[in-house]
Every structure is written in C-alpha cells, then in structure tokens.
VEXMI-403117 format. One record per residue (C-alpha): x, y, z; residue in three letters. Coordinates in steps of 0.2 Angstrom, whole numbers, plus 5000, padded with zeros to 4 digits. Last residue first. Example, Ala and Ser with C-alpha at 12.3 -4.5 7.8 and 13.67 -1.06 7.14 Angstrom:
BEGIN
PT,5068,4995,5036,Ser
PT,5062,4978,5039,Ala
This chain:
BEGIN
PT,4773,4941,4907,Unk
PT,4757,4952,4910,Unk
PT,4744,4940,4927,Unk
PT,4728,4934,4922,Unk
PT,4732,4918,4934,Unk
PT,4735,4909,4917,Unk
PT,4749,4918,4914,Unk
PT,4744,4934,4902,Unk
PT,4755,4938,4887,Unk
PT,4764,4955,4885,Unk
PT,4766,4958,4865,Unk
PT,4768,4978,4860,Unk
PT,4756,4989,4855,Unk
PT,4755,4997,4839,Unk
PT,4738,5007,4835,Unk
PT,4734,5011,4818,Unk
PT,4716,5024,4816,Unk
PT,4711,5024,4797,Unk
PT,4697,5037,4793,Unk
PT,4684,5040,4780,Unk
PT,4681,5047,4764,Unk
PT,4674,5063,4764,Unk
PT,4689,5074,4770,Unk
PT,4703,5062,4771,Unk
PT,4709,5052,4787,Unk
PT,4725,5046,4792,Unk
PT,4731,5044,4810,Unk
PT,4743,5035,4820,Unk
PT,4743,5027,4837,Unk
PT,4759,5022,4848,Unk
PT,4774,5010,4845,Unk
PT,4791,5014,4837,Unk
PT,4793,5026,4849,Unk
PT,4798,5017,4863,Unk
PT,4790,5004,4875,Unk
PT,4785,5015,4893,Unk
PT,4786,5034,4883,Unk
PT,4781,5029,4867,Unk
PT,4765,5021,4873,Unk
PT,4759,5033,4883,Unk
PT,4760,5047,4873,Unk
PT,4751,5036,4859,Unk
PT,4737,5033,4871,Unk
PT,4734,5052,4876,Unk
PT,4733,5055,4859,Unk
PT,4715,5051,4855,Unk
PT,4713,5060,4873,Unk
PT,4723,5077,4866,Unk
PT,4711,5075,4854,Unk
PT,4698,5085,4862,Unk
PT,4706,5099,4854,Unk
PT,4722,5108,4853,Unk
PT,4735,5092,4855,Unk
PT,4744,5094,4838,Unk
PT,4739,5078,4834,Unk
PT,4720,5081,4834,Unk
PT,4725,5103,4828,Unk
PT,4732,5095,4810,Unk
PT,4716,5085,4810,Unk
PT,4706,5097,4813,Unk
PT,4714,5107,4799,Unk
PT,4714,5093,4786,Unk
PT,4696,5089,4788,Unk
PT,4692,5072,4797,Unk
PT,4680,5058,4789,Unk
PT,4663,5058,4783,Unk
PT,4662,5039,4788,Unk
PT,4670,5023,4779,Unk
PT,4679,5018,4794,Unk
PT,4695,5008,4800,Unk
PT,4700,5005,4816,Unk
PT,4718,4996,4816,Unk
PT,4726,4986,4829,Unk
PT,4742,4979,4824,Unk
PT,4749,4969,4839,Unk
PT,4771,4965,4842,Unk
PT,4782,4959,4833,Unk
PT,4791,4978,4830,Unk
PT,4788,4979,4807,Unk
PT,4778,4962,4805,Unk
PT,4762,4967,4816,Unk
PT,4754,4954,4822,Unk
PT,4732,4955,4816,Unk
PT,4719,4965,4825,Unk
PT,4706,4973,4814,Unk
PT,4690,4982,4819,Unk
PT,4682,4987,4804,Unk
PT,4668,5000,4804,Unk
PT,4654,5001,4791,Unk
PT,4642,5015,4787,Unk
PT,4627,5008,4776,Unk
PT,4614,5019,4782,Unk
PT,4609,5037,4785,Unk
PT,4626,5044,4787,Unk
PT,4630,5060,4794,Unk
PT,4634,5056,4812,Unk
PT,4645,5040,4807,Unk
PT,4663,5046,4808,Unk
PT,4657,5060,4822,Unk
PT,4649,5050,4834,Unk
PT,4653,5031,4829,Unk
PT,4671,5034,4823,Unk
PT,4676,5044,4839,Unk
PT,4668,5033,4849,Unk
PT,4678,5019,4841,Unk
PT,4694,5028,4845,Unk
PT,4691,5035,4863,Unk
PT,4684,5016,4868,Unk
PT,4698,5005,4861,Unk
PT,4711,5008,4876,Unk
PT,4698,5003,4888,Unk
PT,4711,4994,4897,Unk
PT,4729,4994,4892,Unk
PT,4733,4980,4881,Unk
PT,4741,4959,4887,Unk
PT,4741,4947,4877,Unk
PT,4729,4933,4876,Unk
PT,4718,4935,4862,Unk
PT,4731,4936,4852,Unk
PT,4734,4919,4845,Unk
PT,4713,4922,4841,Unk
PT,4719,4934,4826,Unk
PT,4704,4946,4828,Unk
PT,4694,4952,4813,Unk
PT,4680,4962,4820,Unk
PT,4665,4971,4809,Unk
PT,4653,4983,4815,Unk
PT,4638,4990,4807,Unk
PT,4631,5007,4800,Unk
PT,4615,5016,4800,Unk
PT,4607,5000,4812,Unk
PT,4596,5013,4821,Unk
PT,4610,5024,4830,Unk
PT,4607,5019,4846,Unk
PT,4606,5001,4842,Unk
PT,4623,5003,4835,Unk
PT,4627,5012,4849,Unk
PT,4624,4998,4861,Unk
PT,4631,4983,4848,Unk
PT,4647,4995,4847,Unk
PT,4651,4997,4865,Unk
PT,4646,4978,4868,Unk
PT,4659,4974,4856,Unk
PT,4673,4985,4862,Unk
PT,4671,4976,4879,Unk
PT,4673,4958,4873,Unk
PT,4688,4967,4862,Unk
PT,4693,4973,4878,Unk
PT,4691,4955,4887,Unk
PT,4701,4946,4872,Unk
PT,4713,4958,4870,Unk
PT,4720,4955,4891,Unk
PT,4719,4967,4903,Unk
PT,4730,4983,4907,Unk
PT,4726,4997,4919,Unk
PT,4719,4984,4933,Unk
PT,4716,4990,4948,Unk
PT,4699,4992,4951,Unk
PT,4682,4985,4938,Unk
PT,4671,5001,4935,Unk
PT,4674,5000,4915,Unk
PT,4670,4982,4915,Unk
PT,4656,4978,4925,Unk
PT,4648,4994,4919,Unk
PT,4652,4987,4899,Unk
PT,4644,4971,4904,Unk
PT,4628,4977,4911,Unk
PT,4627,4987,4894,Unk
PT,4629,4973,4884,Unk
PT,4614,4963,4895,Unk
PT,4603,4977,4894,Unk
PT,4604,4978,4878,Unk
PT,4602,4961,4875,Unk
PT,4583,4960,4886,Unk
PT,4577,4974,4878,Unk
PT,4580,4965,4861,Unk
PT,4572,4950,4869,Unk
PT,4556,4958,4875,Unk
PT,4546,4962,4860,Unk
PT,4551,4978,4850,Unk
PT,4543,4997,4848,Unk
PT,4538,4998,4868,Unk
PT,4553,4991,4876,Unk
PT,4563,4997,4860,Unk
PT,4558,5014,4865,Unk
PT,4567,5011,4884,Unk
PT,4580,5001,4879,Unk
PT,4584,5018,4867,Unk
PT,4580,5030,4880,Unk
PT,4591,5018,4896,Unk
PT,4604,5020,4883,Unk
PT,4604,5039,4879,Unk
PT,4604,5042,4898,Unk
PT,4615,5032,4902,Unk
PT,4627,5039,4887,Unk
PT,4622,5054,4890,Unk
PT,4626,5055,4911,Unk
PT,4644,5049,4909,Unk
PT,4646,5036,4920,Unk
PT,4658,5025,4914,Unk
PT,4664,5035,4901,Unk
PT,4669,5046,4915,Unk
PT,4677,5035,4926,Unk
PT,4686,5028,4909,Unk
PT,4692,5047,4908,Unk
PT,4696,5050,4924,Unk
PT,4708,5032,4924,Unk
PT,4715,5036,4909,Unk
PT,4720,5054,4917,Unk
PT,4727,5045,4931,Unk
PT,4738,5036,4918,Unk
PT,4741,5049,4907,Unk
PT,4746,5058,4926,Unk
PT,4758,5045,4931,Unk
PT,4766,5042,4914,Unk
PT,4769,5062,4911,Unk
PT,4778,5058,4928,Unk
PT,4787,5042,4927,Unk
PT,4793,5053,4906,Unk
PT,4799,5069,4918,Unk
PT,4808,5059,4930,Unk
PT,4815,5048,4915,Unk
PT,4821,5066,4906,Unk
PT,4830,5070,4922,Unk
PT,4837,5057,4922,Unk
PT,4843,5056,4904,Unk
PT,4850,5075,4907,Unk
PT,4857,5070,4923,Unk
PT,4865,5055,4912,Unk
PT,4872,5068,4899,Unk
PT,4879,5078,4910,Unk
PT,4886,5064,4919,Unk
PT,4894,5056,4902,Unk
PT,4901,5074,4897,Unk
PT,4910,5073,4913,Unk
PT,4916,5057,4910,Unk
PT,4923,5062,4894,Unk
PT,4932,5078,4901,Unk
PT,4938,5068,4915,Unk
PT,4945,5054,4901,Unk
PT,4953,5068,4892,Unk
PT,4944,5080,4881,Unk
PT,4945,5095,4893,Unk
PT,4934,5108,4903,Unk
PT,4918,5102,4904,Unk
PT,4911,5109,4919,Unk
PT,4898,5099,4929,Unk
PT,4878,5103,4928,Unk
PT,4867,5104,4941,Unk
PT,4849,5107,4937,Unk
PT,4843,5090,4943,Unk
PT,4845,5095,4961,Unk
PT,4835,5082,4967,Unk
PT,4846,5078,4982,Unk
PT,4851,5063,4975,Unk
PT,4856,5073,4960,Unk
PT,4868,5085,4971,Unk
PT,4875,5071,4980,Unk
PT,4880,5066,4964,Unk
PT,4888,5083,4958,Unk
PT,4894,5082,4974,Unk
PT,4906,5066,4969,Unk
PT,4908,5072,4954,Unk
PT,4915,5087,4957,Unk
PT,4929,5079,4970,Unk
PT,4931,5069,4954,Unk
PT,4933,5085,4945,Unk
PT,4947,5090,4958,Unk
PT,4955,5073,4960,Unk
PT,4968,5074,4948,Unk
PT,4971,5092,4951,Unk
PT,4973,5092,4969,Unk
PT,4983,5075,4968,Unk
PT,4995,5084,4954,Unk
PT,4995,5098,4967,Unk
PT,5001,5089,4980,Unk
PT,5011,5076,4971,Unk
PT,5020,5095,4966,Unk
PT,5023,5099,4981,Unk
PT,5030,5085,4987,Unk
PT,5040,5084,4974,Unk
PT,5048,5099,4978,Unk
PT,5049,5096,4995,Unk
PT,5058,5077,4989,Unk
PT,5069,5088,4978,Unk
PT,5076,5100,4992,Unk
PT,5078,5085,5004,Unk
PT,5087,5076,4990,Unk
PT,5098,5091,4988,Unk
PT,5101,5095,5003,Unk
PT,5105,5076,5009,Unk
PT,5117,5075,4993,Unk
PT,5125,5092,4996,Unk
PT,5129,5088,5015,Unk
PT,5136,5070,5008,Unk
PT,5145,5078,4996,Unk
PT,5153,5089,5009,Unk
PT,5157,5075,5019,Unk
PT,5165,5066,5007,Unk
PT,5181,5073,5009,Unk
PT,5181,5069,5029,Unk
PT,5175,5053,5029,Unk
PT,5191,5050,5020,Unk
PT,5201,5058,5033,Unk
PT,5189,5048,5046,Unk
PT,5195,5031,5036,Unk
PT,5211,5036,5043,Unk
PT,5227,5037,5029,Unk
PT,5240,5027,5031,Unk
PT,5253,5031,5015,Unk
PT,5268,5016,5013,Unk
PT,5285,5018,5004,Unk
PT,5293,4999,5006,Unk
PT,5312,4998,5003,Unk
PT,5317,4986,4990,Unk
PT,5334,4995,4988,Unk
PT,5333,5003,4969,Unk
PT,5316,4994,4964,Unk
PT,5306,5004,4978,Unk
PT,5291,4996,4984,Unk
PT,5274,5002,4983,Unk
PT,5262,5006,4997,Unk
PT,5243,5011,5003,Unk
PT,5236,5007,5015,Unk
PT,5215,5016,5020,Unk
PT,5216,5014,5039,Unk
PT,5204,5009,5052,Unk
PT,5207,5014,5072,Unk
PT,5206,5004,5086,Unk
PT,5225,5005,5088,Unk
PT,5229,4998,5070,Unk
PT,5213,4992,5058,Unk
PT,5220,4989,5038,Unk
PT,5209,4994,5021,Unk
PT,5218,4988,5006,Unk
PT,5227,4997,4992,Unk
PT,5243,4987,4984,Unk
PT,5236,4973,4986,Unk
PT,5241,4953,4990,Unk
PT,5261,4959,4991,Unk
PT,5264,4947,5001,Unk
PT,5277,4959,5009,Unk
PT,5261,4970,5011,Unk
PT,5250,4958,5019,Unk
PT,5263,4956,5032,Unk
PT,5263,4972,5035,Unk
PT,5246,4973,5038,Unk
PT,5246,4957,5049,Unk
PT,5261,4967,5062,Unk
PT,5273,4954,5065,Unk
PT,5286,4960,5053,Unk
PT,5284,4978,5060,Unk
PT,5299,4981,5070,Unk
PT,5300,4995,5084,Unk
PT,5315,5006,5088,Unk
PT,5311,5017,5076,Unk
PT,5292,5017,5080,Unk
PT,5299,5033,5095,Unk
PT,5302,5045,5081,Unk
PT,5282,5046,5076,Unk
PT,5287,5057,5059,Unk
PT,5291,5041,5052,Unk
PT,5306,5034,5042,Unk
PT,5317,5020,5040,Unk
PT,5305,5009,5051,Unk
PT,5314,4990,5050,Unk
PT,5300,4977,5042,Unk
PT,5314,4964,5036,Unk
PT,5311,4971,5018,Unk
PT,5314,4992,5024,Unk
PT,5304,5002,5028,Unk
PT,5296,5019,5025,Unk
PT,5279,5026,5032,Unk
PT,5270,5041,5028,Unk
PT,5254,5046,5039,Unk
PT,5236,5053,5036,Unk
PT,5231,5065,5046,Unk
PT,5229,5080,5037,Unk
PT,5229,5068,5023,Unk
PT,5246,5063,5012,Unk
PT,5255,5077,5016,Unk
PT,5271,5080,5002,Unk
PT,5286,5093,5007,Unk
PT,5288,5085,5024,Unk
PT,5293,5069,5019,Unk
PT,5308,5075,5008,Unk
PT,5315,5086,5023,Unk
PT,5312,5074,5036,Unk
PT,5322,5061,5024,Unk
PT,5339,5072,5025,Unk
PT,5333,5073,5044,Unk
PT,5335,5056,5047,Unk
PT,5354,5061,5044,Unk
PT,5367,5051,5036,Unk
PT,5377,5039,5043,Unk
PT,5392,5032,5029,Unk
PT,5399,5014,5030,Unk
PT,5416,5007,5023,Unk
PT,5421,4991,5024,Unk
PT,5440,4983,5026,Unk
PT,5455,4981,5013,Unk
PT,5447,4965,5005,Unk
PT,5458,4957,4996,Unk
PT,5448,4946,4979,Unk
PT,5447,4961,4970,Unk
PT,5468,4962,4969,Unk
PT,5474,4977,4961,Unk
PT,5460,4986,4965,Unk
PT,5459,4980,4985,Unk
PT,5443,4979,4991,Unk
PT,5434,4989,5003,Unk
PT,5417,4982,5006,Unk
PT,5400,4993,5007,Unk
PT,5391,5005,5017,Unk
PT,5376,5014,5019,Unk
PT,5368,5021,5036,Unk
PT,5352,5028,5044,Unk
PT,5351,5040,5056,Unk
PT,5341,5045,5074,Unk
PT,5345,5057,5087,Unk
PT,5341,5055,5106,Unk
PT,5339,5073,5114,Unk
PT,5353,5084,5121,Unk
PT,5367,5081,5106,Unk
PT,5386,5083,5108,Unk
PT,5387,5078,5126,Unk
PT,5375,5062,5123,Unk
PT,5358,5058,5122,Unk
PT,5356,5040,5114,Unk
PT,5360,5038,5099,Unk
PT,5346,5028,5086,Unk
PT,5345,5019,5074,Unk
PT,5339,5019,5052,Unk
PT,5339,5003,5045,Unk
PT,5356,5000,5035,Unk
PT,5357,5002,5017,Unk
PT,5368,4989,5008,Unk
PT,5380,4995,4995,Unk
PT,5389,4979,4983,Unk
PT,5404,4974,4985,Unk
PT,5401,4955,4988,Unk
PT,5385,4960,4998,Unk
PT,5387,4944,5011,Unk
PT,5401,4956,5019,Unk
PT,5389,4971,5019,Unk
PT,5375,4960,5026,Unk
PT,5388,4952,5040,Unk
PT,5395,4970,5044,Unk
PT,5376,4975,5047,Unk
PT,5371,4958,5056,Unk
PT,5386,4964,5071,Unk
PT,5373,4973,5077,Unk
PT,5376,4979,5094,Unk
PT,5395,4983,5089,Unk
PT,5389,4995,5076,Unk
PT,5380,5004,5089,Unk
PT,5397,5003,5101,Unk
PT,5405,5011,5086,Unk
PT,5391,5023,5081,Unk
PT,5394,5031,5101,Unk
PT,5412,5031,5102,Unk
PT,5416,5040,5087,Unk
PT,5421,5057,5093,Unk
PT,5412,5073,5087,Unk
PT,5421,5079,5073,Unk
PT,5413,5067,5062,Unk
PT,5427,5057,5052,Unk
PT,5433,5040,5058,Unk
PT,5444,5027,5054,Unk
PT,5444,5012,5064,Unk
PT,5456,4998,5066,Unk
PT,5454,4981,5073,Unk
PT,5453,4973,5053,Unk
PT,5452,4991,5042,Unk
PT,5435,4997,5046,Unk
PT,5430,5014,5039,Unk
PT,5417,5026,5045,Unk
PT,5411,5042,5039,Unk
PT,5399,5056,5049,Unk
PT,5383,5066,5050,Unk
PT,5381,5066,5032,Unk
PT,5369,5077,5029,Unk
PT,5378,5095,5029,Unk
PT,5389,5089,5019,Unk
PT,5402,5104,5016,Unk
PT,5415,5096,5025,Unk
PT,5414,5078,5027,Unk
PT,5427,5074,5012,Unk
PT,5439,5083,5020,Unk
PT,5439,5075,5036,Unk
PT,5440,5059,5028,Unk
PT,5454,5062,5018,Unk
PT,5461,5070,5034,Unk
PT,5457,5053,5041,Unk
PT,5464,5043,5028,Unk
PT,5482,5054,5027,Unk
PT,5486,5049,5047,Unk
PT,5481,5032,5044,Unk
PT,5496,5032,5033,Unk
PT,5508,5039,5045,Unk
PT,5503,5029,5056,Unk
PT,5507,5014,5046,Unk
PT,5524,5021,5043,Unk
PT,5527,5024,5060,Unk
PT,5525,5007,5066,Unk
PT,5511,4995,5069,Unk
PT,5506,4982,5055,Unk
PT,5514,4984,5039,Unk
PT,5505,4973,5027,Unk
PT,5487,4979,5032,Unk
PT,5491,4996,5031,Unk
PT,5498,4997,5016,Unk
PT,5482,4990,5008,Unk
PT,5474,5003,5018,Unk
PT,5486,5016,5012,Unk
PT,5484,5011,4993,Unk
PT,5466,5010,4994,Unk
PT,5463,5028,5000,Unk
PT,5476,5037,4988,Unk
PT,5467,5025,4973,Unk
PT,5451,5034,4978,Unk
PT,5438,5022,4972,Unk
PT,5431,5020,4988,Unk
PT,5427,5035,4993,Unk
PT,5421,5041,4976,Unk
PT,5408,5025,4979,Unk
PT,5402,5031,4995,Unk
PT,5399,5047,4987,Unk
PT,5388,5040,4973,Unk
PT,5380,5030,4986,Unk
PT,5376,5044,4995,Unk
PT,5368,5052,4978,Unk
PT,5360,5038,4973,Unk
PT,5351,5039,4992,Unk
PT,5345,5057,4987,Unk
PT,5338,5050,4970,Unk
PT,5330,5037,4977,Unk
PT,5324,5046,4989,Unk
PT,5315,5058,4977,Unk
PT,5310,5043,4966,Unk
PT,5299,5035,4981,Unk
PT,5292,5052,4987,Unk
PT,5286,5054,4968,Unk
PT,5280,5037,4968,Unk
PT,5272,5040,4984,Unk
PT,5262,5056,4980,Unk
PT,5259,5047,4964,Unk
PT,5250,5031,4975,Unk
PT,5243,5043,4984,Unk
PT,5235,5051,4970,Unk
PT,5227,5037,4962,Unk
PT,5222,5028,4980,Unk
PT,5213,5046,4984,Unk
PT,5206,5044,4967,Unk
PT,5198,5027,4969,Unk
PT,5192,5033,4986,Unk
PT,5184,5047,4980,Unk
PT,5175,5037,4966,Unk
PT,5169,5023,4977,Unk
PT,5164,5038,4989,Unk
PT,5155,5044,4974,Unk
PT,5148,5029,4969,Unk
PT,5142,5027,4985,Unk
PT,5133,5043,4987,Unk
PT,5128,5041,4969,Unk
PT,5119,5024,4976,Unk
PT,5111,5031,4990,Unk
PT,5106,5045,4982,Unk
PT,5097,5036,4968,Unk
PT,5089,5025,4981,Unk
PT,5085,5042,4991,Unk
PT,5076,5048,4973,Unk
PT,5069,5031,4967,Unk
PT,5061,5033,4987,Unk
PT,5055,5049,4986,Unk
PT,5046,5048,4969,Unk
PT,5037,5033,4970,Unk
PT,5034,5036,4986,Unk
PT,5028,5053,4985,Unk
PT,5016,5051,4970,Unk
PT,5009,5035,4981,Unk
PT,5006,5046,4997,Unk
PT,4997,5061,4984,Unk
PT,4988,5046,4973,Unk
PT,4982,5041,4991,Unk
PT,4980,5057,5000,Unk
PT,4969,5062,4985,Unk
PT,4956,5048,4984,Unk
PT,4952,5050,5002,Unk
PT,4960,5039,5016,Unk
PT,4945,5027,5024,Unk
PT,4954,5012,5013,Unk
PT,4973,5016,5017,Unk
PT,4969,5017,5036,Unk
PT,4959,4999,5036,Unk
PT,4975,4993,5027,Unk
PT,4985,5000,5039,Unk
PT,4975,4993,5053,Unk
PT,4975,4975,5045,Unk
C-alpha cells in the first residue's frame, strides 16, 4: 500500500523516468547476466578445447619418449651376443665359463648406458643372477624390485610384451642426498631359438626428470596441475614429488575417470574445486589429466566481468539520461498544460499554449486553444445574455411606466369618458389594468404564449383606441401553443414599432396580423407580424439591423436568442418602402408544467 500511495503522489515525469529506467536497466543487466554466462560458458568451453590439445600433445610427446625406451629395450633384447650368454648361462651353472660370460653382459650393459643421460640404469634377471649397469651399485633398485614382486609377476603375465612400471622412489643414499624418483620398463628374455625358454627379464629405470622436462614446457593455468597415471591409479608424474607414494584408486574423481563418464567435469579436493580434465593414452593406457582451480577460471573472466559491469553501468547512466530527458520532454507541454489550466481558472483567458508539432501534444494543444477560445466566447456570450437581459428588464420597466403612453391613455379614456357612454371607458380601463399587472409582475423573464398574446392584445386594443380605429388587429394562434414557454414582453418592441411608425400615416384601413403557427424548418414557434403600413426605407432598415438606431431593441431579441438556442432561431426583417413590413420571430418549444414552471 505505501508504495502504491508513493507511485500515485509521484509526478508524471518520475514515473515515465522510473519506468524508462526499468525497462531499460533491467533488459540491459538481464542481457549481462546472460552474456556474462555465455561467456564463461564460452571460456570454459575453450579452456576444455585447449587443455584437452595441451594434453594430447603432452600425451604424444611421451609417447613418443617412451617408444624410444622401448625401442632400446628391444635392441637389448635382440642382441644375439646377449641371448647366447644368458642361454649359456643357464646350462652351465657356476664355473669360469659362466663367468666369463657374465663378464661380456655387463660390459654390454655398460656400453649401452653410456651416453643416455636418462636412463638411470639397466637390469637383467637371469634365475638368482643379476646383471646390472649404473655405475652406482645395484643394491637399492634390487631391494625395490624385491618390495614388489607384482612387477616381475606383470612382466611374466605380459608374454613378451613391455610393461611400464609406476614410477618409485630411492631413498637418500651415498650417491644421491635427497630421495629420487623413476619409473621402469621391462620385458621377458626369451631365448630365439626356442620362444618357449625364457632366459630371464630385462627392466630399464629411467629418470622422473626425462618427464619433468616434457611437463615443464606446457602450463596448463598458473595454477593449474598436470597429472599422469597409470590404470591402477599409481602417480607417474606430478610436480608435487611426495603424491608418488600415494594411490588414487580411492579417490571418487579418479574413479569417475576410469569410468570414463566425462572427459571434462568439475571435481572438489582439499576444499578446493577443480575444472578435470583427462584423456587416456592408447600406447599404455596411462591417464594424462590437467586440474585446473575454478579461481584460475575466475581469473580469465575476470576482466570480462570488469568490462561487463563498466559497460552496463556506463549504459544504465546513459540511459538514465536519456529517460531523463525523454521524461523532460514528454512531460514538458503537459507541464504546460497543466498551468495553462491554472492559468484559465485564474481568469487568464489570454493564455495561449505553443503549437509546436502535429503529434498527439500538438493536437491537444490545438484542442486547449481552441477550448479557451470557446470559453472565452461562452463568458463573453453569459455576459452579453446578462446585460440583454437587464436591459429587457429597463426596457419593459420603461414601457411599463413610460410617461406618454400613460399619459396618452388616461387622454384617450379620458375624451371617450365625455364622447362615449361608460362601457368603453370602462374596457380601457380594464386592458390597461392588465397590461400594468403584467409588465410590473417579478421574476419571470419567460411566460407562457398564451399570457403574451393576452398581453399583446390589450396593447393593441389600447392603441387602437388611441389611434381612432385607423387600422385593426388580427391574431391567428395555433391553440397547441399556447402553452410553451416565450420571453416575456417579447412582442411589445415589434408591435409598437408597427403601430407608431407602420400605421402613423394611414387614415383608415391599416391592418396587422399577428401569426403564430410551428415552424417546420427548427420545430419550434413561428411568430410573424405582419403589416400593410408605410413600411421601412432601405437605408433605415440597413442602420435597424446594423444596430445604429433605436433598432438595436428590435434586435436585442434576435441576440438573445442565438446566443442561448443557436443561430437558427432569432427575428428577421423584411419591409419595402410603401408597402409594409413582415417581422419573423423563431423561438424554440419549452412547454410549461402545470405549476407554470419551462420544461
């Protein structure tokens, strides 16, 4: 509820500004996001790519390095010189010519050794005897090869074949002052003359360093790690000398590798999350694996992720901005408006607002300008209808008690009193006490026909009497409107125009028809005076509806009328010199309730 009550009191721009901003700024962070991931996706995708070439290409280096021992291993063993003494050997037993023999294999030995930097030294097994070639005594690799009688046992199962041996370690002795490490190949001897004989087995120990030196010249991550094994889970090689000693079998990421369920997966060791991945060799089914920490990965994306946050933070300012000024701009003519308004309510109907465009502001500006124009039209139609009516109201005071008409009435009653009997005297009277009633009555600027025609007949019998019977008065009155509502006295400027300037210079037989009958073209009440008098001259007539003379009370009527109804109602004019004058009056239909009230 408060942040709805919030969002309502906001002004127009804050809100299309706060709604500009979020649909901008979050499409724009979502689109981070998802590039951000993408990208990682990407990274990671081609950290996999490459580590797996890297490894390949480690995997086909040793490969080829350890073809080379085997090669050795093999030119060994196919040495007729070699297999003749051993096979001698093993039929002799001891005596001279035995020793003599084991004489010629270890100079053989010897001489082979030199110049292999690598090969750290040669064994071979003939039954109890030992052939050696390191130049540093044999003891140590003999009591090794005595801890794991499973080596001659894999070289025996080989059936000739070269077995690699997991990599060891001697102990500090007097030819070395720290622990050394190597790894071995050997194979059975077999005599060539008879394949089922074996002379003995042979076994090479090369190195760890020969695969330091391979290792060293590829870096997975700058702290990433390169692991070789073999198939029992036996560390071949890692820079960390002390996991030679160690077995991995147990370890759930390397069993995950033997089950060969991915070559990339993502494994947790020592707290710490890795990105695996391995292949296996096809020469000796070791396992060439890269670890690399997911921080390393972190690492390479971390400027991507520094470019991403400046980039959307770069945008979203700049968007910002421009919500900002696309608000500002939006709102401005509103903001306009709205004083624009304030301004009308004020009274200031002189403001106008700028119409700068053809779009929808544009449009509505042109709809407020026009509007205030309206208004200001309207104010200026209440108060030309105010002041027609108050002047209606002086003028009907004045008929009321204009000083001639009295006077000239009370003269007339006054000779017919003396010229007539009492009867007469006794109408006038009567008419005239009708016409005060009516013109003084309060209130009331509209009245229904039948009282105004009431009236309009009084008027004319009063003046008729007046003027001696020189002309007469005829009404024709549709008695369905005798009960619509007409302005009050709206008759009198139109028949005393006809009596006092129509009739004044006609001695007899003047006429005037009073007609009031619907009017087809609006619905509403056709009233037409119509006369047979001396009629108006062009001139004054022009000057009548121009407003110049006492016509501006004809007309005060037919202002009235098109102001409150429209213009299709009011009074016209047509007269010619000598021959009369027709007054039309259109007024529209307003009935009176039976309480004398205008519907």
């Amino acid at each position: 509820m408060l942040k709805q009550r919030l969002i309502r009191h906001m002004n127009l721009q804050k809100k299309i500004t706060m709604l500009l901003v979020l649909s901008i700024f979050i499409p724009l962070t979502l689109f981070g996001y998802l590039f951000y991931q993408s990208s990682n996706q990407f990274a990671e995708e081609r950290t996999n790519k490459e580590t797996d070439q890297l490894l390949h290409l480690v995997n086909q280096n040793v490969d080829r390095l350890l073809n080379e021992y085997e090669a050795q291993l093999h030119s060994i063993y196919e040495n007729e010189n070699v297999i003749l003494q051993l096979s001698q050997i093993n039929q002799q037993g001891e005596g001279t010519e035995t020793q003599l023999s084991a004489d010629s294999i270890n100079r053989y030995l010897r001489n082979f050794l030199r110049g292999k930097d690598d090969i750290d030294s040669i064994y071979l097994f003939s039954g109890q005897k030992l052939f050696f070639a390191d130049f540093k005594g044999s003891q140590y690799y003999e009591e090794q090869f005595r801890k794991h009688p499973q080596w001659q046992e894999a070289v025996q199962d080989a059936g000739g074949k070269a077995v690699w041996m997991p990599t060891y370690e001697l102990p500090v002795n007097r030819y070395s002052f720290e622990p050394s490490h190597y790894f071995s190949i050997g194979m059975q001897v077999k005599n060539v003359a008879d394949v089922m004989q074996t002379l003995g087995s042979i076994y090479i120990n090369v190195k760890i360093t020969a695969l330091d030196r391979l290792a060293d010249q590829v870096k997975v991550s700058p702290n990433g790690t390169l692991l070789v094994t073999d198939g029992e889970g036996h560390v071949i090689w890692h820079p960390n000398a002390e996991t030679y000693q160690e077995t991995l079998k147990d370890i759930p990421f390397y069993k995950d590798m033997l089950a060969k369920r991915t070559p990339f997966s993502t494994v947790r060791m020592n707290g710490q999350l890795y990105q695996m991945n391995y292949i296996q060799s096809s020469y000796n089914d070791w396992y060439y694996a890269a670890l690399i920490p997911n921080d390393d990965l972190k690492e390479q994306s971390k400027e991507l992720r520094q470019f991403l946050i400046v980039t959307v933070f770069a945008f979203g300012a700049s968007f910002i901005m421009l919500a900002l000024w696309v608000s500002r701009f939006i709102t401005k003519p509103i903001r306009q408006m709205a004083v624009a308004m304030k301004q009308v309510h004020k009274e200031n109907v002189d403001f106008q607002l700028p119409v700068a465009s053809e779009d929808e502001i544009g449009l509505l500006n042109a709809a407020f300008n026009s509007m205030r124009r309206r208004i200001n039209d309207l104010i200026h139609e209440v108060r030309v209808i105010s002041e027609k009516e108050k002047e209606a109201e002086v003028r009907a005071l004045q008929a009321q008690i204009n000083p001639h008409f009295v006077y000239n009435s009370l003269d007339t009653i006054n000779w017919m009193a003396i010229e007539r009997d009492q009867h007469d005297i006794s109408s006038m009277i009567a008419a005239l006490s009708d016409i005060m009633r009516y013109a003084i009555r309060p209130g009331e600027p509209y009245i229904a026909l039948e009282e105004e025609l009431k009236w309009a007949q009084n008027y004319a019998y009063l003046q008729k009497m007046r003027f001696e019977d020189r002309f007469d008065i005829h009404f024709q009155v549709d008695k369905a409107l005798l009960r619509q509502r007409v302005p009050r006295l709206f008759l009198q400027p139109y028949l005393e125009n006809s009596i006092l300037h129509g009739m004044e210079h006609i001695e007899e037989g003047g006429l005037i028809t009073v007609t009031v009958l619907p009017d087809m073209g609006t619905g509403g009440i056709r009233v037409e005076l119509l006369d047979n008098g001396s009629g108006i001259k062009e001139d004054e007539l022009h000057s009548i509806m121009l407003r110049r003379t006492h016509g501006i009370g004809i007309y005060n009527l037919d202002d009235r009328l098109k102001l409150e109804y429209g213009s299709e109602y009011g009074v016209s004019i047509r007269s010619d010199w000598g021959e009369g004058t027709v007054v039309t009056i259109i007024l529209p239909l307003h009935a009176m309730d039976d309480a004398g009230n205008g519907q």
